[in-house]
N, C-alpha and C positions, 0 to 999 in steps of 0.2 A: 633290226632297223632302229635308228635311234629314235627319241621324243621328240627331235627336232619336226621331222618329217610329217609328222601327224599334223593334219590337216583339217581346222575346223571349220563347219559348217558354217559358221557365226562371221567366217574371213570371209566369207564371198568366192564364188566358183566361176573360171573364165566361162565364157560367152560362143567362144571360137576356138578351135585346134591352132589356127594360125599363129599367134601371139607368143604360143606355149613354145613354139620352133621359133620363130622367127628372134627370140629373144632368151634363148637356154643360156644359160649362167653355164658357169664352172661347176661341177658335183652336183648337179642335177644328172637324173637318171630317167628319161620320159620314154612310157612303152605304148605302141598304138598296136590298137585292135584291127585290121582291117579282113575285107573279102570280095572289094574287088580291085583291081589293079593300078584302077586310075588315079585311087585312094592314094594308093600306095604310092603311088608315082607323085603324085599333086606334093604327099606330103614330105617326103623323102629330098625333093628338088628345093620346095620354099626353106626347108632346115639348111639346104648345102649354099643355095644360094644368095641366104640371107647371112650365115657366114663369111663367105667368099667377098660379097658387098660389104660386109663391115674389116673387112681383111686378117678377117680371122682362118686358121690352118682347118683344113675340112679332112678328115678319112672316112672313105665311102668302102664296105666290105659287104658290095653283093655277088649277087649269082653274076655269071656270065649273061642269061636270061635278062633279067633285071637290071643292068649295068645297059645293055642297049635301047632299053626305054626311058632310064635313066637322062644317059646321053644326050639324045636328040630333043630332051624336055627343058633342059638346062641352059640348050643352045638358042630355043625358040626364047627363053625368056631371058634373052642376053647374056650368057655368060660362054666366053672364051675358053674350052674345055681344056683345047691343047695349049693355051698359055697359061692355064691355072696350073696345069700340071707341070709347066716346065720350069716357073718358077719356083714349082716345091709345095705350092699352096695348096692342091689338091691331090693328095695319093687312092689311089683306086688298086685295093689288093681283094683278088677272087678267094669267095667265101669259101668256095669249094674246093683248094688249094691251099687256104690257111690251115682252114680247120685240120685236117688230119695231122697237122703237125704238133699240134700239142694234146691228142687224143691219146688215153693210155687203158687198153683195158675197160674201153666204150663207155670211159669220163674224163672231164676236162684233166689234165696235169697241171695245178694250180702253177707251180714257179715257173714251169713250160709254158703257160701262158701267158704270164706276169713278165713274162722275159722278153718275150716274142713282143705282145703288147707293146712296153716300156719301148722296143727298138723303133716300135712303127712310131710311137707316138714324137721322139725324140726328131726323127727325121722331119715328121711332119711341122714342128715347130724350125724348122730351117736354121739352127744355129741360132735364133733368136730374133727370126723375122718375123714369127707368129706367135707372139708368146698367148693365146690363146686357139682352143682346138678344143674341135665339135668333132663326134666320131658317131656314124651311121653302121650301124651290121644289120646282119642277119644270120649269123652263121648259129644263134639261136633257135631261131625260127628253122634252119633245114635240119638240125636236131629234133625240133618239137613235129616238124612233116614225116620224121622217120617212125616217129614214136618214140622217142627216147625223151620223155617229158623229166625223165629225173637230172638226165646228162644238163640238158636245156638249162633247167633250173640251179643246177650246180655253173653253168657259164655266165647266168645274169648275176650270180652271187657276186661272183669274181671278176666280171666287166662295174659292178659298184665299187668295190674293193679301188681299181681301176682308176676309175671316178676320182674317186676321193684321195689316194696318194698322188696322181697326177693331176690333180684339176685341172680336169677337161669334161667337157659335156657331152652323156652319152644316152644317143637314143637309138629305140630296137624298136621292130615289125614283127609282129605274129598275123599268122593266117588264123583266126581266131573267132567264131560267131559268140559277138556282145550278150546276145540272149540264148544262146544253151544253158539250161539249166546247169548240168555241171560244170560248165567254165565257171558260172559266178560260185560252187558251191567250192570247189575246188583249187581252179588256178588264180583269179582274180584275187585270195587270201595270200596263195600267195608270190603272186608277183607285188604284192603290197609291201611285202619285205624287203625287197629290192629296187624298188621306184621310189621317184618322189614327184610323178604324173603320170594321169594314166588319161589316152586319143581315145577312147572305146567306141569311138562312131563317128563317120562323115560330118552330120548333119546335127548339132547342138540343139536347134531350136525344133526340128521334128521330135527328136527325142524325148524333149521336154512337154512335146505336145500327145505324142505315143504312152508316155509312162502316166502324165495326167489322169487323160483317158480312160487309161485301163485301172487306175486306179480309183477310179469314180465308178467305172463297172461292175467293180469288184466287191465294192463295200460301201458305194454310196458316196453320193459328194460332202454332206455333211461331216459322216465318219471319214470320208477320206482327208478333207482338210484338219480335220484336228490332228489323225496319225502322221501326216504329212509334218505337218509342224514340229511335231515332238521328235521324231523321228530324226528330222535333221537339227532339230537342237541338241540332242544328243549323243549322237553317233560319231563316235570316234573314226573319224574317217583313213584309209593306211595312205591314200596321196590325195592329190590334187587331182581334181576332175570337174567335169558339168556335174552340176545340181541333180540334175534328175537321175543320173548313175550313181549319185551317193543318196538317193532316196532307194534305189534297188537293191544296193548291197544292203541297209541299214535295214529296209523291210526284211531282208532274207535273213538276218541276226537276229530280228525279233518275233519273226511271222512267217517262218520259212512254206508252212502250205499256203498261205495267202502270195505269197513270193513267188509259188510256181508259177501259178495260173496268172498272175498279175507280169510276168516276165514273159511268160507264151503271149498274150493280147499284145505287149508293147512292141514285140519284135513282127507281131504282126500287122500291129496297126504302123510301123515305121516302116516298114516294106512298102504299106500299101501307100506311103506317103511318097515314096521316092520313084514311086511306079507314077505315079501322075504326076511327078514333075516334067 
């Protein structure tokens, strides 16, 4: 990942997931965490359809599954599914139908992909109707549900890649819990390689009030405001995200036992926050 992408604390952290879709740039790379569907659905719809309103070229690559709740979300919040598609502006190819086409030996085939890709993206741009395009999958994510976390990880490399020879803007779904220990010890490093945003939760400002919390539990408010502080003055962060998930990763870089237990409270005190909503 280049220097570019590094992300400091010092810049200020959105507030909301919305903003992050609603307004992807070209060679932006943004990945959400979610675990439950509505999540997904919410987010997946204000990306395509905040597109499609600015008349920008949208590719959507989900499941069959996920394409029908897709659909009917898109339609409730105004947008003409069968005209989008018939002018070109929206192409909808199944994840589950691509993917095996450029799979070799149970990993991506980089130029097989690069190939396949470039065709979709070319089309989506309608001879130069669209000259900007946003692209939604998932065909990482039914990699990463198989278990095949290295394959997964070799396709987010090469949807960056992607990215940035075609500038177009592309964002992915994992089925993913924000607070399992080893997601952050693990995948969140690095999908950090490969993003330059990361959705890690619905709810931004529970979050913020969940990680607080458990951080004042753990070590006191006193001690907790001072680590806090430092913590995010200094933490080279690998994307863009809420504040309070670049306080988790940055404590698990420098206090990974205080990390656990400070990561198990928030995801519990953020559950219990979204239950009494």
């Amino acid at each position: 990942m280049t220097d570019e992408r590094h992300v400091h604390a010092d810049l200020g952290q959105p507030d909301h997931w919305d903003p992050v879709l609603t307004h992807a740039q070209p060679q932006e790379h943004i990945v959400q965490l979610y675990q439950d569907e509505d999540f997904l659905n919410r987010a997946v719809c204000r990306f395509a359809g905040a597109a499609l309103a600015n008349g920008e070229g949208v590719i959507l690559v989900p499941t069959i599954a996920h394409w029908k709740s897709f659909r009917p979300r898109l339609e409730a919040e105004g947008v003409d599914v069968k005209a989008a598609q018939e002018r070109g502006q929206l192409t909808v190819v199944d994840a589950e139908e691509l993917l095996p086409r450029f799979m070799r030996n149970k990993m991506p085939d980089s130029p097989m992909f690069l190939g396949l890709a470039a065709d979709v993206v070319a089309r989506a741009r309608g001879g130069g109707s669209y000259s900007k395009v946003r692209w939604w999958g998932e065909m990482v994510n039914v990699l990463w549900e198989r278990g095949d976390a290295a394959a997964s990880m070799n396709l987010e490399d090469l949807f960056d890649q992607l990215a940035h020879k075609h500038d177009i803007a592309i964002f992915c779904s994992f089925l993913m819990d924000n607070f399992n220990g080893e997601v952050h010890t693990h995948m969140l490093p690095r999908l950090g390689e490969n993003h330059s945003h990361l959705i890690p939760v619905d709810d931004y400002a529970n979050l913020e009030r969940a990680v607080t919390s458990a951080l004042y539990d753990a070590i006191g408010p006193d001690e907790a405001r001072i680590l806090e502080s430092k913590l995010t003055s200094q933490y080279r962060a690998p994307f863009n995200m809420p504040r309070a998930q670049l306080l988790l990763m940055a404590l698990r870089q420098a206090l990974p036992t205080v990390a656990d237990s400070v990561l198990q409270r928030s995801g519990a005190l953020y559950a219990a926050s979204r239950t009494a909503l």
